[in-house]
Structure formats: structure tokens, C-alpha cells
ZAZA-99355 format. One line per field, with one value per residue (C-alpha): residue in three letters; residue number from 1; x, y, z. Coordinates in Angstrom, 3 decimals, decimal comma, always signed. Example, Ala and Ser with C-alpha at 12.3 -4.5 7.8 and 13.67 -1.06 7.14 Angstrom:
<atoms>
aa: Ala|Ser
i: 1|2
X: +12,300|+13,670
Y: -4,500|-1,060
Z: +7,800|+7,140
</atoms>
This chain:
<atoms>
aa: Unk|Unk|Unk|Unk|Unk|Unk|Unk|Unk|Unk|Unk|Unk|Unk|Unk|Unk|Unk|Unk|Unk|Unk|Unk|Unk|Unk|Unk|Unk|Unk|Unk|Unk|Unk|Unk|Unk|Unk|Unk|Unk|Unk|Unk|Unk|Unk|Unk|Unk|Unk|Unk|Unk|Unk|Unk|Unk|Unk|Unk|Unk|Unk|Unk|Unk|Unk|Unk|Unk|Unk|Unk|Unk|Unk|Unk|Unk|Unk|Unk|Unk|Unk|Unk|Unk|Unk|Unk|Unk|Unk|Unk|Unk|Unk|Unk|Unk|Unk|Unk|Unk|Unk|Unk|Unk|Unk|Unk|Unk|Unk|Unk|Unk|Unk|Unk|Unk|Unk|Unk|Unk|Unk|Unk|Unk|Unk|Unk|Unk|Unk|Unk|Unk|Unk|Unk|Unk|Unk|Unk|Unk|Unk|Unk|Unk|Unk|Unk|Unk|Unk|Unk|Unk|Unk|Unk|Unk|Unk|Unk|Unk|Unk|Unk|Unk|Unk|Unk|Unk|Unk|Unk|Unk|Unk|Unk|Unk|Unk|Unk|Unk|Unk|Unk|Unk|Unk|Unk|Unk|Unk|Unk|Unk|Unk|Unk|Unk|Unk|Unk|Unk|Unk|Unk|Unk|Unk|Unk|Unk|Unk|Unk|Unk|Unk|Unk|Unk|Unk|Unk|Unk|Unk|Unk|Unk|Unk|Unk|Unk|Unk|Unk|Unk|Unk|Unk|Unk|Unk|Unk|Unk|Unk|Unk|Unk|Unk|Unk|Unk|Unk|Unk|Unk|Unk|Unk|Unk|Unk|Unk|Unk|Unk|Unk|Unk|Unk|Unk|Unk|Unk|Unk|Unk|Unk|Unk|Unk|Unk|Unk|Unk|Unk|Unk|Unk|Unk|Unk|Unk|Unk|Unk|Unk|Unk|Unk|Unk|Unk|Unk|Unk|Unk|Unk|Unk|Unk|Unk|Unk|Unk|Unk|Unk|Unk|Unk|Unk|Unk|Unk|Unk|Unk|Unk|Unk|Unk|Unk|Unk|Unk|Unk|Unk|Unk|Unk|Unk|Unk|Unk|Unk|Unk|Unk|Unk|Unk|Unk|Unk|Unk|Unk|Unk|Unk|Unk|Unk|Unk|Unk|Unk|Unk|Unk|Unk|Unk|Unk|Unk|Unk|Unk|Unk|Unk|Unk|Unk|Unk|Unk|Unk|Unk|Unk|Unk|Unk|Unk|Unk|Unk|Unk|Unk|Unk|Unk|Unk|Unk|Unk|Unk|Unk|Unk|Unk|Unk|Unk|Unk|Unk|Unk|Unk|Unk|Unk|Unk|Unk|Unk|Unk|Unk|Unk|Unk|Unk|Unk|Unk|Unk|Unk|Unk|Unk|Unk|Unk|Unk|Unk|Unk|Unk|Unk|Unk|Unk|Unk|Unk|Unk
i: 1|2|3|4|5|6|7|8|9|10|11|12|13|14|15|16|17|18|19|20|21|22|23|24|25|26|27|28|29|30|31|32|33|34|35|36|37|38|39|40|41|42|43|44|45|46|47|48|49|50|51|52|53|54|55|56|57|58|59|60|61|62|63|64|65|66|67|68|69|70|71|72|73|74|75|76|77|78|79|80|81|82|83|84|85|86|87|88|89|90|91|92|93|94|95|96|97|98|99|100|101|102|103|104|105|106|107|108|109|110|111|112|113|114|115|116|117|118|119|120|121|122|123|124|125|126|127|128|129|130|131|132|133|134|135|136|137|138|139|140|141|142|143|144|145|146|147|148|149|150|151|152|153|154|155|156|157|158|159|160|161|162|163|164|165|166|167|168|169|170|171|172|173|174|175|176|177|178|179|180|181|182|183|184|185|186|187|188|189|190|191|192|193|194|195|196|197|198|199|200|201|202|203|204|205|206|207|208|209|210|211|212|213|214|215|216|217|218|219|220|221|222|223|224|225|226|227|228|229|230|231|232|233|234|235|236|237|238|239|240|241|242|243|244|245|246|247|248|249|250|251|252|253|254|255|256|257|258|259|260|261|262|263|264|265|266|267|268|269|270|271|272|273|274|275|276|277|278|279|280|281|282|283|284|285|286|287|288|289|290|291|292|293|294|295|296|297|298|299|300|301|302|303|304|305|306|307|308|309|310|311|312|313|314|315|316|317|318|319|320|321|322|323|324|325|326|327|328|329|330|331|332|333|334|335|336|337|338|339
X: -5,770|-6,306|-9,125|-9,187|-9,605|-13,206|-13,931|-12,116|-14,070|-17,277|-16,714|-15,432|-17,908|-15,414|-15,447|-12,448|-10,270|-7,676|-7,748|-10,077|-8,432|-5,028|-4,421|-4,536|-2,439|-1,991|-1,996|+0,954|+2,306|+2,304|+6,205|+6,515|+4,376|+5,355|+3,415|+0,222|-0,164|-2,908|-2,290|-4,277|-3,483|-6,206|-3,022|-2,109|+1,628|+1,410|+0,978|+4,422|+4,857|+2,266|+4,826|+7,279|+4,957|+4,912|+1,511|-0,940|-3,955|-4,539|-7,575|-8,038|-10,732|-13,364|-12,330|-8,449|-6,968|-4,656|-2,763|-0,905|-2,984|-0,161|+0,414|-1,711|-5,196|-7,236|-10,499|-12,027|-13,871|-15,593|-13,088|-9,915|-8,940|-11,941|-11,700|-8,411|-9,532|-12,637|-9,439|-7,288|-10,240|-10,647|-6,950|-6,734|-7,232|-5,330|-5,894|-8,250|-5,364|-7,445|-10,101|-12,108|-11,315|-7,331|-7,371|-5,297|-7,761|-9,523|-13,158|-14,856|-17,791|-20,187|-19,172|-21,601|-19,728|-21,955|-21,641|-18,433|-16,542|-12,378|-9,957|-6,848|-4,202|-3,163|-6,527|-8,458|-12,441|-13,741|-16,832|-19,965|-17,997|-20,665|-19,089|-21,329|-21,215|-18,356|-15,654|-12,496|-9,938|-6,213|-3,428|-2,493|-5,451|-6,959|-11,166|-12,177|-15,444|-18,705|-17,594|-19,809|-18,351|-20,734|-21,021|-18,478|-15,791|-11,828|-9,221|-5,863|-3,061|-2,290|-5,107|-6,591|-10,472|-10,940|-14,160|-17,487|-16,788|-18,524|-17,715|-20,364|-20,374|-17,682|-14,999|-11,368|-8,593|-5,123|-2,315|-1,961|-4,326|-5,872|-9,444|-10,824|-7,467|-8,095|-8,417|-5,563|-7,910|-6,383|-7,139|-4,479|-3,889|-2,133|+0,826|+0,751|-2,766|-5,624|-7,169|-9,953|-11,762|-12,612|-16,118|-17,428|-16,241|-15,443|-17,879|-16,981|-19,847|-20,583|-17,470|-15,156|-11,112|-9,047|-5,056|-2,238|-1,079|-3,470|-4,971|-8,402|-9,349|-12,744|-14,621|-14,646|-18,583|-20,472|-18,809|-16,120|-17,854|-16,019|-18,783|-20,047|-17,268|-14,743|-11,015|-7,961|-4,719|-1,628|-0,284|-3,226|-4,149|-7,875|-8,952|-11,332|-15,479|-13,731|-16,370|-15,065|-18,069|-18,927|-16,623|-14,200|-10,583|-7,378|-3,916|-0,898|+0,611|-2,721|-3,572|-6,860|-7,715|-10,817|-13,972|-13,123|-16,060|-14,713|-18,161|-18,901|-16,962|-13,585|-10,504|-7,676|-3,597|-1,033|+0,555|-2,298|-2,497|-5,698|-6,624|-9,198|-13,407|-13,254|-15,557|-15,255|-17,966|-18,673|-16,462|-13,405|-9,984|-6,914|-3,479|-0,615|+1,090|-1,076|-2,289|-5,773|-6,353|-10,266|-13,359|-14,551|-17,950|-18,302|-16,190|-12,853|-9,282|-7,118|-3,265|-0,431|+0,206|-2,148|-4,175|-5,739|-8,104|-5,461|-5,711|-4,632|-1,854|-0,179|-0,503|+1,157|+4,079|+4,833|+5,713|+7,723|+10,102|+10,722|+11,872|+15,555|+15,742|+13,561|+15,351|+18,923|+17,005|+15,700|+19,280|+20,430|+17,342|+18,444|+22,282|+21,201|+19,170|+21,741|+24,327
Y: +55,535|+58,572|+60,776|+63,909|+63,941|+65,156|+62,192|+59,327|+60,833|+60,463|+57,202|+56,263|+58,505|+60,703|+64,460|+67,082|+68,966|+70,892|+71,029|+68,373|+68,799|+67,525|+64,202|+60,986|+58,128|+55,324|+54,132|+54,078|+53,542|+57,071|+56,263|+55,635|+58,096|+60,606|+63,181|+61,774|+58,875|+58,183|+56,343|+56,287|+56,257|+53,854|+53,539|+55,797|+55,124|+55,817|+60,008|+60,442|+60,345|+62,617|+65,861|+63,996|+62,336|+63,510|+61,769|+64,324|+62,123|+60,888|+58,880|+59,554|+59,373|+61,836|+62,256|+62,470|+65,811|+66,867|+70,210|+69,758|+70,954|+72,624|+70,307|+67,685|+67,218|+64,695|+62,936|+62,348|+59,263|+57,174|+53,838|+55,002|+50,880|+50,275|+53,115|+52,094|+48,875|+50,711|+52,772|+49,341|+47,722|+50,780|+50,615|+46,879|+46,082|+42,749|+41,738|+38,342|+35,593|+33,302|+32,859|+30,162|+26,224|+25,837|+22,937|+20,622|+20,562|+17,464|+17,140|+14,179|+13,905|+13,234|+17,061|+20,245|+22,985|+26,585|+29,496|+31,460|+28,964|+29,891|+26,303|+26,733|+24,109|+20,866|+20,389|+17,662|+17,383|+14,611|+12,814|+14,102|+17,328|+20,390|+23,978|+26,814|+30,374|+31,936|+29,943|+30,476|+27,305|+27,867|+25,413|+22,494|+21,707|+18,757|+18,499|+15,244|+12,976|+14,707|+17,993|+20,939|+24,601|+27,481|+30,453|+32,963|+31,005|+31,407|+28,193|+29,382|+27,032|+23,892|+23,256|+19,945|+19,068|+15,302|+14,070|+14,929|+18,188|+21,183|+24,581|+27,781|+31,054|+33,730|+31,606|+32,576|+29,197|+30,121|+28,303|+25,059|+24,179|+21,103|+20,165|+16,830|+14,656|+12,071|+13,215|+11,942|+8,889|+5,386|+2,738|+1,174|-2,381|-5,295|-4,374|-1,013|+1,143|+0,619|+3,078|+4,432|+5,147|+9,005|+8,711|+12,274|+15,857|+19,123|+22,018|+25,588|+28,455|+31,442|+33,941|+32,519|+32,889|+30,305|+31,659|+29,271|+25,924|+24,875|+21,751|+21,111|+17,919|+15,495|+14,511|+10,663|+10,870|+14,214|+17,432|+20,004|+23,356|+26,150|+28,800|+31,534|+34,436|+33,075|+34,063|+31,858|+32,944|+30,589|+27,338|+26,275|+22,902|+22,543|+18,752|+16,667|+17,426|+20,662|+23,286|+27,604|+29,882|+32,790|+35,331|+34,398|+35,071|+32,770|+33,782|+31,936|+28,409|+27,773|+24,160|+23,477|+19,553|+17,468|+17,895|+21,510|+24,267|+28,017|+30,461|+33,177|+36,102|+34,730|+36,090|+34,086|+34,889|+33,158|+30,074|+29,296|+25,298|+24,034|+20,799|+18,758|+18,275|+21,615|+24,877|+28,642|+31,140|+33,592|+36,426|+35,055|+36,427|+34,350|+35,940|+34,223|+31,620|+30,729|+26,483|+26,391|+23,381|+24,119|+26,185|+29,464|+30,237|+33,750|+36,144|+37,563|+37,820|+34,430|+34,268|+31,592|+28,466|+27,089|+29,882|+31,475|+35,008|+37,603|+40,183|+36,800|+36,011|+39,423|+38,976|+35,777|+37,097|+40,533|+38,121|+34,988|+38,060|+38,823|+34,887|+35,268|+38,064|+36,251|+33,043|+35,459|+36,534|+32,806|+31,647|+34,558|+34,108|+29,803|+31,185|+32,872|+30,403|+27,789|+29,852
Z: -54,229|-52,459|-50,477|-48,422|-44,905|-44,997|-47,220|-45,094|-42,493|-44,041|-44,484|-40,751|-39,044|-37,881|-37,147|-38,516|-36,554|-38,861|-42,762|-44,210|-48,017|-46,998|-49,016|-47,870|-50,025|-47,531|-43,539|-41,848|-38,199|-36,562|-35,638|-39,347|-41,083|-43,661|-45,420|-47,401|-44,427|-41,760|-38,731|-35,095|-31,551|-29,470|-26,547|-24,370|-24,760|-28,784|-27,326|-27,552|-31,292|-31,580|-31,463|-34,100|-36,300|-40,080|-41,164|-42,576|-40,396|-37,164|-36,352|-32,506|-29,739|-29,135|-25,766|-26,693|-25,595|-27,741|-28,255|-31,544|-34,929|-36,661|-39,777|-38,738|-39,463|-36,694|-37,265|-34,069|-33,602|-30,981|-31,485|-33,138|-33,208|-35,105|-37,327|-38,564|-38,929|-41,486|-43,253|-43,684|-45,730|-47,507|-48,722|-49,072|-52,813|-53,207|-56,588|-56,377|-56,350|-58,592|-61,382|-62,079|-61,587|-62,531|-64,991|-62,879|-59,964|-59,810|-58,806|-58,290|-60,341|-57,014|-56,078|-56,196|-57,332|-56,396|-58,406|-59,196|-57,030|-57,360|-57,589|-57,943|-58,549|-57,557|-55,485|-55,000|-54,013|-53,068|-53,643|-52,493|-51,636|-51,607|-52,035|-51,858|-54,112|-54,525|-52,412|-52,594|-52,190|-52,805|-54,550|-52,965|-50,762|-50,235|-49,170|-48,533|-48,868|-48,013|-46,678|-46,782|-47,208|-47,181|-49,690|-49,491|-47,935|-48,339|-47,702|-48,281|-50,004|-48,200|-45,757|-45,699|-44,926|-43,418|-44,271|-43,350|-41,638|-42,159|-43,170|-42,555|-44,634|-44,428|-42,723|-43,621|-43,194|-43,563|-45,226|-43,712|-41,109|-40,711|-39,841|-38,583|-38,217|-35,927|-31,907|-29,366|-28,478|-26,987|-24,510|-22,684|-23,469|-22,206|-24,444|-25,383|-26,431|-28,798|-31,224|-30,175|-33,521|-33,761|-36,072|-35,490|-37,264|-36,877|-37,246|-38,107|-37,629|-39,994|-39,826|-38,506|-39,150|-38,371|-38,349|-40,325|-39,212|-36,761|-35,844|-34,926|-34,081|-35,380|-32,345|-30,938|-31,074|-32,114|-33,087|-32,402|-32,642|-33,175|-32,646|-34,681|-34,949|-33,187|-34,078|-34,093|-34,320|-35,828|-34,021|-32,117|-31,141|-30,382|-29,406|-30,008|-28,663|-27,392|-28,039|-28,468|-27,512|-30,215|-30,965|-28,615|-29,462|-29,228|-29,567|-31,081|-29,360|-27,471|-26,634|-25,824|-24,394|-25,720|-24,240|-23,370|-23,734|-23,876|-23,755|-25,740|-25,771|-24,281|-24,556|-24,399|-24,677|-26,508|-24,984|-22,828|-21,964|-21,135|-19,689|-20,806|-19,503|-18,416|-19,036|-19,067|-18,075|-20,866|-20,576|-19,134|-19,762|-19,596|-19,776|-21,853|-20,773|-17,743|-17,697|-16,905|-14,652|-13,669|-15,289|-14,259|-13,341|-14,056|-16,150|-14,775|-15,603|-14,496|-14,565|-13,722|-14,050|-12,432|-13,229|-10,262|-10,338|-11,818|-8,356|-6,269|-8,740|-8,639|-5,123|-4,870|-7,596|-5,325|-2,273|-4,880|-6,018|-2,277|-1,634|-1,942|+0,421|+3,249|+2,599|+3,551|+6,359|+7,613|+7,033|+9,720|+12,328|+11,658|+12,811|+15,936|+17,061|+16,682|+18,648
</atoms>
């Protein structure tokens, strides 16, 4: 595959600064490029590769200043990050991993099976199972009783459906994941705990992409929602009734307790631990690795474990580096007084 500048801008709605004939083959990293290769620079800290480089493109800002055109063609755009994003659909042209319904597969005869649905081996579909047009479900997985998966939908090989969840259009589940095991539920007994049976399911919104090997959790009564757009990254526990606002983000090793509510538009870091019966305002940003022990009313940046407003926790960190030196100076004023 290959364009011209002029035409990959065209097609990203970017503007040409340098020759707009120069051939483009495939993206790069702009520490890694080589002649024929677009990359981009969205971060400041990416500038200094810009005099060593040897791709023939670089996506950058509008307002970018930037001296160096010999060799080097730029296309100017408003979002360099999304642009690149644009140019790595462009040049992604997997080959479609499957074809039809792989003759081991086996379907229970209750199932509805839409149009140009992919199967591919070793999976099972349960009874009263309804997939809609064109999904896409990799080997090995396993979609139990009464599940509903909208058009359009991809499960990669391994993941396995519990019953009676459901599945909206344009979702993406990665290898391995599992939707609507059983929530952490149990009443203390005289000798030991009781199951608390978990009798509601998991619900997954339109567009939604849901990284490899996580858990998500059927409710004890009602629904886990995760909401229209969100994004999960791998390795994240969500509980049960815990409900994750539209397109809000979650990164890798995130544990989210039941009856949780993230709002819309969250952004959330990896290894964040969140207790349970808790909510966020929309908007709110939580850094990695903080524990989030109470909600937020409005949007804002929280830090630490216990997470506290991010301005208060640098704050708090400047003075808990200085501790060993005003503990040596304690010790001394403790030494004079005692003489």
C-alpha cells in the first residue's frame, strides 16, 4: 500500500508543508522511521527526534513551530493523535481471521443466527442464543443460554458469555474475558458463609471494547452496565451492579467494587482500586495506582492512596519526602532538650 503525502492528507484533513509527492509505504515511530514512513508528534518531548528522524512524513499540530523542512514533508493538522489514529486504520488490512460457521461449532438448534455471522471452532451457542448480522466470535468460546449480541460485534478466542447477558452493536471482547460469572456475594453464617445467589446479568452498550482477560461480574439483582463507548483495557475486575458511565476509559489492573457508578467521560489509570457503593462525578480523573475510598462530586484530578484532590496530594508528597531530614532534626532539638 502506498499514497503521497497530498493524498494521506486529503484523507486526514491535513494541510502540506514541503513536497506532497514524496511516498508514503507505512507508519512508523518517528525514533524509528526510515524513508517511505509517517509518524506524528502530539508530545512535546517527541521534538527532539525531529532533527534525526528519517521518515519522509510527520503528522503535526497546526500550531507546532517547527524549523526543519529539508527532507521532510509535514501535514499539519488540528489533532496530530487523532490523525495518526485516521492513518493506522488506513494501513490496517488484517486479512478477516474467519469465514463462515467452522464445522465443529455447535449451535443449539433454539439459536438465531443473523446474517453473515463468522464461528469459528470449538464454540458452543447455547439455546435461545440470538446473534445479530455480521458477528464475529473466535475459536474456543463459549456463549451461553439466552444471550443477545448485537450486529457487528467481534469476541475474540476464548471469552466466555454466562447466560442471559447482553451484548450491543460494535463491541470489540478480547481473548479471554469473561462476562457474567457470578459476583463476590456471601452472607456470613454460623459456620462459615452462604451463597448469595447472583440472578441478574451483565449489560454491554453499543461500542464498546473490552481489553483481554477481564472479568466483569453478573449483578445480584438488575444489571451491570457498562455504558455506551466505554474502553477497557486488560486485567480489570469490574463487580457486580457496578455501573461505568459512557466513554469513560480504564487502564490495565483496575478493580472496581460492586455497586460502584463511574460517570460519563472518566478517566481512570492503571492499578486504580476502588471500593465499593461509591460514585464518580462525570469527568473525574484518577491517577494510577491511587485507592479510591469515597465519590467525587464534580470533575477533577484525585491521587493517592486514599485518593485525595491531586493539588492536595502533591502537597502532602513535597513535605513526606522531607520526613527523614526533620525526623534528624527532631532527634537533635529531642538531644538538647534532654541535656
Amino acid at each position: 500500500m502506498q499514497f503521497s503525502a497530498s493524498e494521506l492528507a486529503k484523507k486526514i484533513n491535513g494541510s502540506i508543508t514541503g513536497d506532497g509527492e514524496v511516498k508514503i509505504e507505512r507508519p512508523s515511530k518517528i525514533e524509528e522511521g526510515q524513508k517511505g514512513s509517517v509518524s506524528f508528534i502530539a508530545n512535546s518531548k517527541y521534538l527532539q527526534y525531529i532533527e534525526t528522524t528519517k521518515c519522509s512524513v510527520l503528522i503535526v499540530s497546526n500550531d507546532e513551530k517547527i524549523e526543519r523542512t529539508d527532507n521532510i514533508t509535514l501535514i499539519r493538522v488540528d489533532d496530530p493523535h487523532n490523525a495518526f489514529a485516521a492513518v493506522l486504520k488506513i494501513f490496517d488490512k488484517r486479512p478477516k481471521s474467519l469465514k463462515g460457521i467452522h464445522p465443529s461449532a455447535i449451535i443449539d438448534t433454539t439459536a438465531e443466527i443473523g446474517k453473515g455471522v463468522c464461528i469459528g471452532p470449538n464454540v458452543y451457542i447455547g439455546p435461545s442464543v440470538q446473534l445479530g448480522d455480521e458477528v464475529e466470535i473466535g475459536p474456543n468460546v463459549s456463549v451461553l443460554e439466552s444471550v443477545q449480541i448485537g450486529p457487528k460485534t467481534k469476541i475474540n478466542a476464548g471469552v466466555q458469555i454466562y447466560h442471559d447477558c447482553e451484548i450491543g452493536t460494535e463491541v470489540i471482547i478480547h481473548a479471554g474475558t469473561i462476562i457474567g460469572s457470578d459476583g463476590f456475594g456471601f452472607a456470613s453464617a454460623n459456620e462459615g458463609y452462604d451463597k448469595v445467589p447472583q440472578i441478574g446479568n451483565v449489560q454491554i452498550e453499543d461500542q464498546v471494547e473490552i481489553g483481554a482477560n477481564c472479568t466483569i461480574d453478573r449483578a445480584t439483582i438488575g444489571s451491570t452496565i457498562i455504558k455506551k463507548g466505554a474502553k477497557l483495557d486488560n486485567l480489570i475486575q469490574v463487580a457486580h451492579n457496578v455501573i461505568i458511565g459512557e466513554n469513560t476509559v480504564i487502564a490495565a489492573q483496575t478493580g472496581i467494587s460492586g455497586s460502584t457508578k463511574l460517570g460519563k467521560n472518566c478517566m481512570i489509570g492503571g492499578q486504580v482500586g476502588f471500593v465499593g457503593h461509591i460514585e464518580l462525578a462525570d469527568g473525574t480523573m484518577i491517577a494510577a495506582q491511587s485507592g479510591v475510598g469515597k465519590g467525587t462530586k464534580s470533575a477533577g484530578v484525585w491521587s493517592g492512596s486514599p485518593a485525595i484532590p491531586h493539588q492536595e496530594n502533591k502537597k502532602s508528597f513535597l513535605v513526606y519526602k522531607q520526613l527523614p531530614d526533620i525526623y534528624k532534626r527532631l532527634k537533635v532539638i529531642e538531644d538538647q532538650l534532654k541535656d
